[in-house]
N, C-alpha and C positions, 0 to 999 in steps of 0.2 A: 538646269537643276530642278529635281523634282518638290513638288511644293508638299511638306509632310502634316497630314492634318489631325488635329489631338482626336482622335474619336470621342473618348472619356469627356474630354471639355464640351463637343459640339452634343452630346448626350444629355449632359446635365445641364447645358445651357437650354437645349429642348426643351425638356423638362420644368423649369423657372420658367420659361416662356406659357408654357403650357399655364400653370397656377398665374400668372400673369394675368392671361387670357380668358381663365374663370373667374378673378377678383373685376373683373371690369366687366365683364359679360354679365354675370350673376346681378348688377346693377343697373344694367341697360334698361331703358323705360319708367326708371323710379322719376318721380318728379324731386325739385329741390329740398321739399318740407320731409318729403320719404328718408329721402338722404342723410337729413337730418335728425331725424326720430331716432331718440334710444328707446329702443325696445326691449332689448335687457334688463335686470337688476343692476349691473354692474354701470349702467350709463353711460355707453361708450354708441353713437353712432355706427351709419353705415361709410359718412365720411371721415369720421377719428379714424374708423381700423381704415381706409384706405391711407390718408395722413398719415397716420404710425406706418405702416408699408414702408411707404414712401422714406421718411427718415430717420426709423429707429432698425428697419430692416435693409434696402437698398442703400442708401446713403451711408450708414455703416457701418455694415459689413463691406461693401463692394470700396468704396470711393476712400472711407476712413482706415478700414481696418486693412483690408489687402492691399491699395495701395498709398498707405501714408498720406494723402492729400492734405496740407493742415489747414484749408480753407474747410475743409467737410470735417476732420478733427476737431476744430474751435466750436463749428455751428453742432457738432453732437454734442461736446462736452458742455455748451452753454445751453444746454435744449431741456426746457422744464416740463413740458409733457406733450409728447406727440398725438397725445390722441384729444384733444381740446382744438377745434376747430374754430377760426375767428369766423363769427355770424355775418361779416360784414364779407370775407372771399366768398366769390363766386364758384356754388361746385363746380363747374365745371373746372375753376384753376386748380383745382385740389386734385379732380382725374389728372387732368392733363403735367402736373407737377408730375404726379406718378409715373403717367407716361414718359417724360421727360428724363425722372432719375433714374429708373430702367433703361431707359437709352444709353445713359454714363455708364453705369453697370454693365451694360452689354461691354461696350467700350475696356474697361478694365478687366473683365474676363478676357476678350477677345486679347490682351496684350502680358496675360499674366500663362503661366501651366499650372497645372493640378496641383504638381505638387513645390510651388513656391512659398517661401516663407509670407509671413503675413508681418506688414510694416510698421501696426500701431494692434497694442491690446488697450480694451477702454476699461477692465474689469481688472480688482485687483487680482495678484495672483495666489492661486489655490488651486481647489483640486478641479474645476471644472477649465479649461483652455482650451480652443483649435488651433491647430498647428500647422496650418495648411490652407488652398485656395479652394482643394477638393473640401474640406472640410466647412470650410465658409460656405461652401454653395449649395451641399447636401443640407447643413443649418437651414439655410435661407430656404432651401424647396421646404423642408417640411416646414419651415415655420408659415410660409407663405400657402401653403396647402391647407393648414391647420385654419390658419384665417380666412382662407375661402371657405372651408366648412363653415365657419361660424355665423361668415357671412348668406349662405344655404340657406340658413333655419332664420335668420332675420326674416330675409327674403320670404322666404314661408309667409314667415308671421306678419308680417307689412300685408301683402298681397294674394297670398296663394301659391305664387311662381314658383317653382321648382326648377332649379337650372336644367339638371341631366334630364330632366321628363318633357320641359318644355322648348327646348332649346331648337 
């Protein structure tokens, strides 16, 4: 039997892999104190927006929201602010967390389709809803893309680096 492969899925998992691959690259070479600099108004880190990543975008959407998990359901609902990084973890656990909840994510992508219902909403209902995995995942690229940008211009501003220039 022949083995049928989602094209759509292996595309937009590409895709997330891709903004993936620039939220941790575009960081490559920063030392810890870098990492930790808000350089913003708004005072959020280069390791908050990795953090938030990590579990206000990967963890769930992917673990809570499409596939019900209620260990990743409790740890979102009880989650007071993702982008507050304890000074005492090491960045690198905060990449490598990233790294990590990506992996799960891959995980439940690779065991869900496009267009499967999704198991838990965390927002009350109104007029804004996803209805779907496709849905979740096109979220998650731009939002995850959006954050790479922003993380861009930090980067800038830290250093000079330019991802796409210097890369």
């Amino acid at each position: 039997m022949a083995v049928v492969v989602d094209t759509e899925m292996s595309v937009l998992l590409r895709y997330l892999q891709a903004q993936r691959k620039h939220v941790l690259g575009v960081l490559e070479g920063l030392d810890d104190q870098a990492l930790r600099r808000a350089v913003l108004p708004s005072g959020w880190s280069c390791l908050g927006m990795v953090q938030h990543l990590t579990l206000a975008a990967e963890r769930m959407w992917f673990r809570a929201v499409v596939a019900g998990d209620s260990e990743a359901i409790d740890q979102v609902s009880s989650m007071a602010s993702s982008w507050q990084v304890d000074p005492e973890v090491p960045a690198t656990e905060i990449l490598d967390r990233y790294r990590h909840e990506a992996s799960l994510s891959d995980a439940v992508i690779a065991a869900s389709s496009t267009d499967a219902d999704l198991l838990w909403w965390p927002f009350p209902e109104g007029e804004w809803r996803l209805h779907n995995v496709r849905e979740v995942l096109l979220h998650v690229i731009t939002d995850t893309a959006c954050h790479a940008g922003q993380l861009d211009a930090v980067r800038e501003l830290i250093d000079g680096r330019q991802w796409l220039v210097n890369t």
